[in-house]
C-alpha positions as YAML, in Angstrom:
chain: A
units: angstrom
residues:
- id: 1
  name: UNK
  ca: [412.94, 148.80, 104.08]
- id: 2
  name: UNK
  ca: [412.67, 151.26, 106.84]
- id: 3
  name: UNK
  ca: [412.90, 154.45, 104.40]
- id: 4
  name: UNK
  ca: [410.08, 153.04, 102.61]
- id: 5
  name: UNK
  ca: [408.34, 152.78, 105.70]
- id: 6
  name: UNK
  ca: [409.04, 156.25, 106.29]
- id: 7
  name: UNK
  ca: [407.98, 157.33, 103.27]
- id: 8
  name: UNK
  ca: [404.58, 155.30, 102.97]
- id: 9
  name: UNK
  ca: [403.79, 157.01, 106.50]
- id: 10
  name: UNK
  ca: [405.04, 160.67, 105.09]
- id: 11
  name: UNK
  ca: [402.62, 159.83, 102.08]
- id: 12
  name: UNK
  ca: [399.72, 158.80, 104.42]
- id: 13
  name: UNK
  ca: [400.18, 162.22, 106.80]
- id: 14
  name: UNK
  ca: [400.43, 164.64, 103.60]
- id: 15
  name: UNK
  ca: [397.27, 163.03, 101.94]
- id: 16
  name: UNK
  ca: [395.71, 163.65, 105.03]
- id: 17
  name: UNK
  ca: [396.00, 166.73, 105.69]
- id: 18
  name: UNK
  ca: [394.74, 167.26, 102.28]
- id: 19
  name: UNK
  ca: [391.75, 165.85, 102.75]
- id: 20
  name: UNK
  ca: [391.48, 167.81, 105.90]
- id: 21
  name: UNK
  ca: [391.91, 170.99, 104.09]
- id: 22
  name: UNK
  ca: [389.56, 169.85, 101.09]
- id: 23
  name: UNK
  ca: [386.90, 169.77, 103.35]
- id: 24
  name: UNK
  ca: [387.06, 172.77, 105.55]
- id: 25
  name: UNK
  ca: [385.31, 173.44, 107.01]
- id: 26
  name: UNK
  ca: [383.52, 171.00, 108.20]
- id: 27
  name: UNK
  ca: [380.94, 172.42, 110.83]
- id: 28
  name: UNK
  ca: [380.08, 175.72, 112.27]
- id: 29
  name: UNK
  ca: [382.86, 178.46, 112.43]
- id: 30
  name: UNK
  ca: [382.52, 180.97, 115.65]
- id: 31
  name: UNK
  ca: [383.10, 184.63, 114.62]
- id: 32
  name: UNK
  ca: [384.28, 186.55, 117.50]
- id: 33
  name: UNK
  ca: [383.16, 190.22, 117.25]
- id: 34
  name: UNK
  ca: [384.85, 192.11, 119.88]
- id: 35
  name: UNK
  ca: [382.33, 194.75, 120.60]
- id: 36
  name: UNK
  ca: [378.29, 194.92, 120.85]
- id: 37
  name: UNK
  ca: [375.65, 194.93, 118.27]
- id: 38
  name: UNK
  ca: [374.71, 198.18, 117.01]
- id: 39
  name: UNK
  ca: [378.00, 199.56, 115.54]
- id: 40
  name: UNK
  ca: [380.66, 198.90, 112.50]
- id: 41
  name: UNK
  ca: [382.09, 195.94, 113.15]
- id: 42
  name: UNK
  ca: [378.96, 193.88, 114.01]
- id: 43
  name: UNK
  ca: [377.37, 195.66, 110.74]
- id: 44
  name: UNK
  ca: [380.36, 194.37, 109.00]
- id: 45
  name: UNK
  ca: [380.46, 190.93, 110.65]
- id: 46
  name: UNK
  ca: [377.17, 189.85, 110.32]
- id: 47
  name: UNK
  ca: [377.95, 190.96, 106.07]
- id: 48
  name: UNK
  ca: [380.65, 188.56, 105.87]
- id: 49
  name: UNK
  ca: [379.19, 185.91, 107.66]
- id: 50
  name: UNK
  ca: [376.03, 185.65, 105.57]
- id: 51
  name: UNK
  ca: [378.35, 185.44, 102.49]
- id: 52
  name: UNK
  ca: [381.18, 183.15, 104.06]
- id: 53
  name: UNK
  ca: [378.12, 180.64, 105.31]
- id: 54
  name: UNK
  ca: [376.65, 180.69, 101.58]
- id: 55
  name: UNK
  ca: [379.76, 179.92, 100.02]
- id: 56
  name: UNK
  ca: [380.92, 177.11, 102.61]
- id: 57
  name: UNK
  ca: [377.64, 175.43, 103.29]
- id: 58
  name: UNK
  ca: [378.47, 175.85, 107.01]
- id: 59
  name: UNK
  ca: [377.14, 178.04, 109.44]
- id: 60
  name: UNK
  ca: [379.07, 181.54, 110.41]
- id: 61
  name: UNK
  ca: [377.88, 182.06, 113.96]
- id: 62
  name: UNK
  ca: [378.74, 185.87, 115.27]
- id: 63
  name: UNK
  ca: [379.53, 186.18, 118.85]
- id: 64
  name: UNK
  ca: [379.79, 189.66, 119.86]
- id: 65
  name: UNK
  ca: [382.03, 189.93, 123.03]
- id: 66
  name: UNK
  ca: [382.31, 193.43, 124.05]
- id: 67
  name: UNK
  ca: [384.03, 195.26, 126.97]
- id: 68
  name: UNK
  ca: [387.38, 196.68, 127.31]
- id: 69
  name: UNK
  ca: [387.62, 198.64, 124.39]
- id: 70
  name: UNK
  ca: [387.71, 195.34, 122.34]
- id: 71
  name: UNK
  ca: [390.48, 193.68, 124.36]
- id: 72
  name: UNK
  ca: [387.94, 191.19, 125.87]
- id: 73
  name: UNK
  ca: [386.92, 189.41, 122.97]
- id: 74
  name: UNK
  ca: [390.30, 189.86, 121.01]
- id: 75
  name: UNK
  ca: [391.88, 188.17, 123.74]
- id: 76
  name: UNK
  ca: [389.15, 185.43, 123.80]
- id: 77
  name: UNK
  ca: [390.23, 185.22, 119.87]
- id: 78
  name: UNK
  ca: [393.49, 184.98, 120.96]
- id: 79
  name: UNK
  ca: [393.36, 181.78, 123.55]
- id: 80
  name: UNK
  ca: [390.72, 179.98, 121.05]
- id: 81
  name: UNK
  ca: [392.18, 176.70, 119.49]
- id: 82
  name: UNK
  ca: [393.89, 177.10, 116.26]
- id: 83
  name: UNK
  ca: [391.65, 174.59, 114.23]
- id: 84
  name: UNK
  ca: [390.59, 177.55, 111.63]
- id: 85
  name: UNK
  ca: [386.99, 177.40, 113.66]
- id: 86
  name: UNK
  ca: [387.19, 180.32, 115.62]
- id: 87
  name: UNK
  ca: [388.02, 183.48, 113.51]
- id: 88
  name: UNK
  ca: [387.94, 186.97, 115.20]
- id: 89
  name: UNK
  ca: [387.15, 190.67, 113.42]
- id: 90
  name: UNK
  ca: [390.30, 192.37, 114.52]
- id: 91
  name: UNK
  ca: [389.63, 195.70, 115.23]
- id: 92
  name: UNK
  ca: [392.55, 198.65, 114.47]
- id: 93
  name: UNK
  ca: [391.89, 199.81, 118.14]
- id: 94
  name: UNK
  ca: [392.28, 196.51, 119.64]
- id: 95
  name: UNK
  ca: [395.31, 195.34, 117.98]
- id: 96
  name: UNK
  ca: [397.31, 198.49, 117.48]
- id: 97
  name: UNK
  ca: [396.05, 200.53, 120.06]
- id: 98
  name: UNK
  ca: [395.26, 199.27, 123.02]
- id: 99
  name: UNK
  ca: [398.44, 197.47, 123.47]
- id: 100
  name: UNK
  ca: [399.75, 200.81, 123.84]
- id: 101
  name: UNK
  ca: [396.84, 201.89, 126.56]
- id: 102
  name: UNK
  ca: [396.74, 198.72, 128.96]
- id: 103
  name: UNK
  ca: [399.27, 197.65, 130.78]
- id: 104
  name: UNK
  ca: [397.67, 194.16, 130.04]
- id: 105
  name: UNK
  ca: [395.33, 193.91, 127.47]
- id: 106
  name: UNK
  ca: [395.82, 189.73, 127.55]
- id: 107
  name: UNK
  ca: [396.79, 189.21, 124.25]
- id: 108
  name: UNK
  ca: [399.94, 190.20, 122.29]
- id: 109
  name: UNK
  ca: [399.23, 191.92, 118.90]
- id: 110
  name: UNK
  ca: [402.47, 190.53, 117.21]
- id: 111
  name: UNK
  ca: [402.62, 187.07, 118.65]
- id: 112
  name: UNK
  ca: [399.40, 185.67, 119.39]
- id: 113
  name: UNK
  ca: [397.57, 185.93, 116.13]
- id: 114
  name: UNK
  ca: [397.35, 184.76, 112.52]
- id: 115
  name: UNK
  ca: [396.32, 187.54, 109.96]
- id: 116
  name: UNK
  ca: [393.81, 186.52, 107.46]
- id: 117
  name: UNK
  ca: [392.88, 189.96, 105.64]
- id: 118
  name: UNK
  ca: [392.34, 193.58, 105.51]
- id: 119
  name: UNK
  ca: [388.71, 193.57, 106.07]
- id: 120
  name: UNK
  ca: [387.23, 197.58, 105.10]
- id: 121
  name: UNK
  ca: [388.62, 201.05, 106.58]
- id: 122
  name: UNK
  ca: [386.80, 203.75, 107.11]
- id: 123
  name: UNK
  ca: [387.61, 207.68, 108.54]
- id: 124
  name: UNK
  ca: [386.63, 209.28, 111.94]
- id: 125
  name: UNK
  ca: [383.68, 211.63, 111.82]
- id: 126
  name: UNK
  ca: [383.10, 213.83, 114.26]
- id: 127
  name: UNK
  ca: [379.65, 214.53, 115.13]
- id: 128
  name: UNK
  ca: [377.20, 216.51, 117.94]
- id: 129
  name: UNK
  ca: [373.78, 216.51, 119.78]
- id: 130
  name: UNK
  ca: [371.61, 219.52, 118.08]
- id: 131
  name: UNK
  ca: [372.04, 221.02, 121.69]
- id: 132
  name: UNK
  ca: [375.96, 221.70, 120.99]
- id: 133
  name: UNK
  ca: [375.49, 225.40, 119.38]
- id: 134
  name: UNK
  ca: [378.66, 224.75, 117.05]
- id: 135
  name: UNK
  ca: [378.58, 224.20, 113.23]
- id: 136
  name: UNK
  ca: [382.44, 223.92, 112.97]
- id: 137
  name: UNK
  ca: [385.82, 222.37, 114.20]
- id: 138
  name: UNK
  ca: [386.63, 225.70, 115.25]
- id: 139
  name: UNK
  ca: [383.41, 226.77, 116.53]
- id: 140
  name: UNK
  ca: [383.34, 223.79, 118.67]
- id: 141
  name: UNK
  ca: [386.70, 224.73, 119.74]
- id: 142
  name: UNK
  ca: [386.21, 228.21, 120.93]
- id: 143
  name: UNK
  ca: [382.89, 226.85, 122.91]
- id: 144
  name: UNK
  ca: [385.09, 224.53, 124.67]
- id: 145
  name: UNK
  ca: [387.50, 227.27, 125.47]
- id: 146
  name: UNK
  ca: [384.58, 229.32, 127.09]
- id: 147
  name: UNK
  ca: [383.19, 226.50, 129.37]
- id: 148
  name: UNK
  ca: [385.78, 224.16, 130.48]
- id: 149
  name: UNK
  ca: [384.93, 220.72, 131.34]
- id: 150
  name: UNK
  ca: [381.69, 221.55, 130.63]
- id: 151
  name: UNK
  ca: [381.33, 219.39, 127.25]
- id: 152
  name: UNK
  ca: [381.73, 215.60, 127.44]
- id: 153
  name: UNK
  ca: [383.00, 213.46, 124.57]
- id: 154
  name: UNK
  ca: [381.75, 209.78, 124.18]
- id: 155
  name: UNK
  ca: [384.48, 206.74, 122.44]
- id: 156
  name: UNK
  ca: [383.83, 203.89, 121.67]
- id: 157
  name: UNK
  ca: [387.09, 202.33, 120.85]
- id: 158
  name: UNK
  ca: [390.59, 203.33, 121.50]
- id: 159
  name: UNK
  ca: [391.06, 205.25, 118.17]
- id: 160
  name: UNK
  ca: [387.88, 207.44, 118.78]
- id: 161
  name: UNK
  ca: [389.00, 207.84, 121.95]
- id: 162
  name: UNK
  ca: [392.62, 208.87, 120.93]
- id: 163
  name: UNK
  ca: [390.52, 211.75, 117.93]
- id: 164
  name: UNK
  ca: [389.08, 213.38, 121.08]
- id: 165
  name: UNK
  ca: [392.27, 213.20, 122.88]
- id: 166
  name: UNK
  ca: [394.31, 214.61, 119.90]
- id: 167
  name: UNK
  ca: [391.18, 217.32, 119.89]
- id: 168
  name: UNK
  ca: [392.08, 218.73, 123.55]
- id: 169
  name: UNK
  ca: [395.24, 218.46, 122.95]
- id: 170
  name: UNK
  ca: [395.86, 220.63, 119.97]
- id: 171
  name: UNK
  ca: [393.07, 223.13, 120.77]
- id: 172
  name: UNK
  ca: [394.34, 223.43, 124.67]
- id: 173
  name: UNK
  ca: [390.48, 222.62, 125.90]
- id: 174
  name: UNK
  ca: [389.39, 220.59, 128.79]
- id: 175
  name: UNK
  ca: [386.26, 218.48, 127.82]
- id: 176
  name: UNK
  ca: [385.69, 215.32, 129.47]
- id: 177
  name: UNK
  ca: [385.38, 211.57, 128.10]
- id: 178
  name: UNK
  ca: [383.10, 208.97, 128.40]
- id: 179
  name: UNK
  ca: [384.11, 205.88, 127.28]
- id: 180
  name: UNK
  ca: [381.72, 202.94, 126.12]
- id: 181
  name: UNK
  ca: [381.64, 199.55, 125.48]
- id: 182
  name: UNK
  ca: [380.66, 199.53, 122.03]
- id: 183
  name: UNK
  ca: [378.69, 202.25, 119.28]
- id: 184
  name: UNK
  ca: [375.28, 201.08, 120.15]
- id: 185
  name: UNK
  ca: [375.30, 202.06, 123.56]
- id: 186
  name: UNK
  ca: [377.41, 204.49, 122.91]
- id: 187
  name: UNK
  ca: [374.95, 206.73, 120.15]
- id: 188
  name: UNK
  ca: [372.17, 205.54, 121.97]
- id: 189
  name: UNK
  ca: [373.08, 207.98, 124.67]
- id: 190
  name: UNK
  ca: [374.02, 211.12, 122.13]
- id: 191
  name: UNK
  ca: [370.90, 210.98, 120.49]
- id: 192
  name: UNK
  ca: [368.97, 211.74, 123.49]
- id: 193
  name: UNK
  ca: [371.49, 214.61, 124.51]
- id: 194
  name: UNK
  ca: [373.36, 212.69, 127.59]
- id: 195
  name: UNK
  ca: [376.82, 213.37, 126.23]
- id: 196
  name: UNK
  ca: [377.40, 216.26, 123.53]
- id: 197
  name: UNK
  ca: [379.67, 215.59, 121.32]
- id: 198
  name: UNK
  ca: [381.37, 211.89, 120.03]
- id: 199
  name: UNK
  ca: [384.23, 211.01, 117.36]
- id: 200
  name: UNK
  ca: [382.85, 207.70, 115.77]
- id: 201
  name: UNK
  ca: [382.86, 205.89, 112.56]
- id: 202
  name: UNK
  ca: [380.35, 207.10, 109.30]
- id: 203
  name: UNK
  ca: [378.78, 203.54, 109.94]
- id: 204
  name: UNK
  ca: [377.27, 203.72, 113.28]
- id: 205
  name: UNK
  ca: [376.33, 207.67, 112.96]
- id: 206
  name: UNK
  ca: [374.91, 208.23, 109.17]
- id: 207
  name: UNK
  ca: [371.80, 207.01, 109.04]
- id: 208
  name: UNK
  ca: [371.24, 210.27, 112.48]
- id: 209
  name: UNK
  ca: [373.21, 212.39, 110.45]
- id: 210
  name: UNK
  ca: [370.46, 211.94, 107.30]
- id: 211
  name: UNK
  ca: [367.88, 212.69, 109.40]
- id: 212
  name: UNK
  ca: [369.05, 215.59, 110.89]
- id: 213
  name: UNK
  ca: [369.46, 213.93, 114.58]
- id: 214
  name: UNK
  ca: [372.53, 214.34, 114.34]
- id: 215
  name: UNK
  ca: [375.16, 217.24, 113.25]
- id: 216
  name: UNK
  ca: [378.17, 216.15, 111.15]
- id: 217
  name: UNK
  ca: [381.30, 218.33, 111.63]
- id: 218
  name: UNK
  ca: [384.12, 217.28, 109.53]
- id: 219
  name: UNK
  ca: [386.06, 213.84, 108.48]
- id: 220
  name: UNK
  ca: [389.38, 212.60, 108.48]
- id: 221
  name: UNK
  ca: [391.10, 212.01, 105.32]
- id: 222
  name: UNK
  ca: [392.22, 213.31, 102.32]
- id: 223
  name: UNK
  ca: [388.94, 213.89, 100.69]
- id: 224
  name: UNK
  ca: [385.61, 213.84, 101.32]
- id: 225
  name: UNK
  ca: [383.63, 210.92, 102.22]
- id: 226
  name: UNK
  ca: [381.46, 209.80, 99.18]
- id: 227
  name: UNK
  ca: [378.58, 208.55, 101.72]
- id: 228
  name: UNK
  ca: [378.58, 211.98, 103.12]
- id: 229
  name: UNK
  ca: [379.85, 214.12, 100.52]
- id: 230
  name: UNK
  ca: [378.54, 217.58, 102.37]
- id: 231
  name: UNK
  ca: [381.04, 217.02, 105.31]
- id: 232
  name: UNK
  ca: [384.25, 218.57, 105.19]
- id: 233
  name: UNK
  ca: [387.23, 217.08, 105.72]
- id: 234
  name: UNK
  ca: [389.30, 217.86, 108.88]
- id: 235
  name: UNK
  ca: [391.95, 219.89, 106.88]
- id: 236
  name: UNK
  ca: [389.34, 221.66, 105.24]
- id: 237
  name: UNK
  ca: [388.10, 222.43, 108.81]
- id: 238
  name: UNK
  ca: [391.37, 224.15, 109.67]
- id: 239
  name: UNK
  ca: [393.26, 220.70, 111.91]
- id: 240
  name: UNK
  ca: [395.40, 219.58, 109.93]
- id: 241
  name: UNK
  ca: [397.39, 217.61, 112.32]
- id: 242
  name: UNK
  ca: [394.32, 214.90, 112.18]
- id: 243
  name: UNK
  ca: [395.48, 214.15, 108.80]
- id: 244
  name: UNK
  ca: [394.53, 210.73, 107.44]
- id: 245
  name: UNK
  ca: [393.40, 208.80, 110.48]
- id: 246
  name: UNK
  ca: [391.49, 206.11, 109.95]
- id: 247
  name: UNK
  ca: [389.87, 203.28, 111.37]
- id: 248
  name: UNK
  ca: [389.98, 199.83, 110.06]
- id: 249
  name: UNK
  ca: [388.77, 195.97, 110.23]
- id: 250
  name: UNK
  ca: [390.55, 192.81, 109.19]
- id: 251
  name: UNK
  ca: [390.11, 189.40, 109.90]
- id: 252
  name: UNK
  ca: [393.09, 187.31, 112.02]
- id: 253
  name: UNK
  ca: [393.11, 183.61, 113.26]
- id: 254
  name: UNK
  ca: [394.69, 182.29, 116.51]
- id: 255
  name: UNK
  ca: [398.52, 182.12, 116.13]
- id: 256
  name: UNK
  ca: [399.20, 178.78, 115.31]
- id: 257
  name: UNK
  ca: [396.35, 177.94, 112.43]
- id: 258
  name: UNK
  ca: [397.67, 175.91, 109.85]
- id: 259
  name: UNK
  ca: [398.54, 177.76, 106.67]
- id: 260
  name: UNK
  ca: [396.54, 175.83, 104.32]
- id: 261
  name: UNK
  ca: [393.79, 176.91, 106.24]
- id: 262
  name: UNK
  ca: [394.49, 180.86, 106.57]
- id: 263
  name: UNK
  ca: [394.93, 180.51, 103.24]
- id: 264
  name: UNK
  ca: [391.45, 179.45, 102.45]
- id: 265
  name: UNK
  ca: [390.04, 181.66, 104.93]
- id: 266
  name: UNK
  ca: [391.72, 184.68, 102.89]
- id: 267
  name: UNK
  ca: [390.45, 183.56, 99.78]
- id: 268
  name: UNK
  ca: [386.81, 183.07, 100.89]
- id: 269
  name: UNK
  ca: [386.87, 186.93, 102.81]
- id: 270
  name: UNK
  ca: [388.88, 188.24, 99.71]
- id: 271
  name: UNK
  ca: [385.76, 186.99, 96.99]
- id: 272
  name: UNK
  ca: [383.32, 187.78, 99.60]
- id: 273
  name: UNK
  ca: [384.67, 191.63, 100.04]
- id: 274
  name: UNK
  ca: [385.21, 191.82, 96.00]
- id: 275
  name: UNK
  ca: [381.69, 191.14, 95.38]
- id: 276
  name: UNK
  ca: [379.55, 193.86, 93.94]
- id: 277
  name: UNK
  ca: [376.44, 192.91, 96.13]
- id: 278
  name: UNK
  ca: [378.53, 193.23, 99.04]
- id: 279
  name: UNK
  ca: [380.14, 196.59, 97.78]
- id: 280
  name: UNK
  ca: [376.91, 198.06, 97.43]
- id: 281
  name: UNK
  ca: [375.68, 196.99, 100.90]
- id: 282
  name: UNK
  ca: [379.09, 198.79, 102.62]
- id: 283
  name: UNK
  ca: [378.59, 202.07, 100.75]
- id: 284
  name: UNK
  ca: [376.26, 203.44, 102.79]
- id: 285
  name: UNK
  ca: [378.21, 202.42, 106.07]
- id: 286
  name: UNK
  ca: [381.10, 204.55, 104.68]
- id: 287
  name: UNK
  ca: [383.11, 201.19, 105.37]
- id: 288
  name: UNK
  ca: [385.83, 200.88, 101.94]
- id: 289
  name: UNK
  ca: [387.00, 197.32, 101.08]
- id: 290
  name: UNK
  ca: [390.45, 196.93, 101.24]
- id: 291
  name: UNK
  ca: [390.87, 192.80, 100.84]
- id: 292
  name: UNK
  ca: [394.33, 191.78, 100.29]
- id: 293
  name: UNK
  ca: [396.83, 188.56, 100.45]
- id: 294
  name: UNK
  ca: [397.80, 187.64, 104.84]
- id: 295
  name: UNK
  ca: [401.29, 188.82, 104.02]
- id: 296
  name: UNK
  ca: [400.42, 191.91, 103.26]
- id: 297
  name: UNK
  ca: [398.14, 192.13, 106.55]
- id: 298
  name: UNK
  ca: [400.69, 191.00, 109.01]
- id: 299
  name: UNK
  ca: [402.87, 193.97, 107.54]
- id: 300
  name: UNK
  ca: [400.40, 196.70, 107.79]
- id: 301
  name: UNK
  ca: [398.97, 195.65, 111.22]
- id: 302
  name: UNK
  ca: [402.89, 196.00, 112.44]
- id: 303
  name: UNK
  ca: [403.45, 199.29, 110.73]
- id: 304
  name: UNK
  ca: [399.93, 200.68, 112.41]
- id: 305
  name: UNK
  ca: [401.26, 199.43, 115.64]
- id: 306
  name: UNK
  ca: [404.35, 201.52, 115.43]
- id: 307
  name: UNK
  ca: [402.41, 204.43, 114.10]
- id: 308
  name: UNK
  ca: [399.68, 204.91, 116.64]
- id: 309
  name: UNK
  ca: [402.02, 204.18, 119.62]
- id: 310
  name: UNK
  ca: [403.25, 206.91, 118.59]
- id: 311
  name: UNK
  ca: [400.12, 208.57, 118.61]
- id: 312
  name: UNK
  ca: [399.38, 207.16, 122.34]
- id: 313
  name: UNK
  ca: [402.54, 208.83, 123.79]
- id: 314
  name: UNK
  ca: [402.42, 212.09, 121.85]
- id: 315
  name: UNK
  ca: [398.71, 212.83, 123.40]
- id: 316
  name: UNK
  ca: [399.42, 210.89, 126.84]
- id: 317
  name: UNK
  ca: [395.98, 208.85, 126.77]
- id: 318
  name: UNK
  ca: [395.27, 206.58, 129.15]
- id: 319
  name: UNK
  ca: [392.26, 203.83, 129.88]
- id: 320
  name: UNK
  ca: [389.73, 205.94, 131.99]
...
C-alpha cells in the first residue's frame, strides 16, 4: 500500500512540474543587461527581447545595470532567484575577465551561474578622434613614443581595456586609460575629442566611423570585418600578437534553474538568433551569431576563463 502511495505522489510531483514547464513562462521575465544603454550589449538585448516577448506572449523587460565593468549587474544576475525569470546577458569581460581583475567581483564565474547560449561575438576595433594625426597601428605607435602619457585611451569593459593594455605593452608606450561605465558614455566623450583614442566593439563605433567622425585603425581577427570591409586587420597592421581576440555575448541563468527550463530558454534564444530578420538587423553592428546547445556554452565560457587569465597576468592589468 505504501509504495503505491509513493508512487501516486511521485506521479502527482512529475506531472507537475510538467505543467509548470508547459507554461513558462508565465509572466514577465527581467533581462539583466550589465552595462548602460548606448553600446553592444543593450543593442543586442533589446534584439532578443523583442523576439523572445513575440514568441512567448510575455513581456521581456531589459534592465540595464551598469558599473564596475559589468560586475554590478552580473552579480545582481547572479543572487536573482532561480525561477527561469531573471535571465542576464553575460558579457565575455564580466565572466572571464574580471574575475581575474577584482579581487571581488561578487559573483563566481564557474559556480554561480547557469549557461543558456552563445549569444553573438564580435572583434575589437580600434578607433581615434580626427585630432589623433595617425592613420596606422604603427603610426599611432611611434606618436605615442614621442609624447608619453600624453594620449589617453578610453574602455569600456575589461577586454577593451586589456587591447589597450596589450597595446602599451608590446609597443613599450605610456598612454593613459580611462575607464567607463559602459560604450555610451564612453563614445560620447571621443566624439567630442575628450579622450583620443578607444579600443571598442564595431557595434557601438560604426555608424562614427561611416560618417567620418570617427577614424578606424585596424581589427582583430583573422580577416576582415564584412561590416567594415576597408579596415585592416591587426596582423595586416603589423601586431600580430593581438591575434584573434574577440569579444562575445551569451545568455546564462542563476545557478540553480531547473533544467527543463534552461532548456527552453536555449531553444527560444537559439530560433530567435537563427532567424534571418534578426541576422540582418546584427550585420550592421558587426555582432556574428554564434547560438549553440548550454553544454557547449558552459565549456567555452571555462576555456575563455583560462585563456584570458592568462592574458590578465601576461600584461599585469589592474582595475584603475
Amino acid at each position: 500500500m505504501r509504495n503505491r502511495v509513493r508512487a501516486v505522489l511521485a506521479l502527482c510531483a512529475f506531472v507537475a512540474g510538467s505543467c509548470f514547464a508547459a507554461e513558462y513562462p508565465e509572466k514577465a521575465v527581467r533581462f539583466i543587461v550589465p552595462f548602460p544603454p548606448g553600446g553592444g550589449t543593450d543593442a543586442l538585448a533589446r534584439i532578443l527581447a523583442a523576439k523572445l516577448a513575440e514568441g512567448w506572449g510575455q513581456q521581456v523587460l531589459v534592465d540595464n545595470r551598469g558599473g564596475a565593468q559589468g560586475s554590478l549587474g552580473t552579480a545582481l544576475g547572479a543572487k536573482a532567484a532561480p525561477d527561469g525569470y531573471t535571465i542576464l546577458l553575460g558579457h565575455s569581460g564580466s565572466l572571464v575577465i574580471n574575475p581575474h581583475m577584482y579581487k571581488n567581483p561578487g559573483y563566481d564565474t564557474l559556480k554561480d551561474f547557469a549557461p543558456v547560449s552563445r549569444g553573438t561575438e564580435m572583434p575589437f576595433i580600434l578607433v581615434l578622434h580626427p585630432s589623433v594625426p595617425a592613420t596606422s597601428m604603427k603610426a599611432l605607435a611611434q606618436l605615442a613614443k614621442q609624447h608619453p602619457g600624453k594620449l589617453t585611451f578610453a574602455s569600456t569593459s575589461a577586454g577593451p581595456q586589456l587591447m589597450g593594455e596589450l597595446f602599451r605593452l608590446t609597443t613599450g608606450t605610456d598612454m593613459v586609460h580611462v575607464p567607463y561605465k559602459g560604450a555610451g558614455p564612453a563614445v560620447v566623450d571621443l566624439l567630442g575629442g575628450h579622450v583620443g583614442i578607444m579600443f571598442s566593439v564595431p557595434s557601438s563605433v560604426a555608424p562614427h566611423i561611416r560618417t567620418g567622425k570617427l577614424r578606424a585603425l585596424s581589427v582583430s581577427g583573422a580577416q576582415r570585418n564584412e561590416s567594415l570591409p576597408e579596415v585592416p586587420t591587426m596582423s595586416e597592421a603589423g601586431f600580430k600578437d593581438f591575434g584573434d581576440a574577440r569579444e562575445w555575448y551569451g545568455i546564462v541563468a542563476p545557478a540553480g534553474t531547473a533544467a527543463d527550463i534552461v532548456g527552453r530558454l536555449n531553444a527560444a534564444v537559439v530560433r530567435v538568433l537563427n532567424a534571418p530578420d534578426v541576422h540582418k538587423r546584427l550585420q550592421p553592428l558587426a555582432q556574428k551569431p554564434v547560438p549553440g546547445t548550454a553544454a557547449e556554452f558552459g565549456d567555452y565560457i571555462r576555456a575563455q576563463y583560462v585563456l584570458w587569465g592568462k592574458v590578465v597576468k601576461a600584461t599585469g592589468a589592474k582595475v584603475n
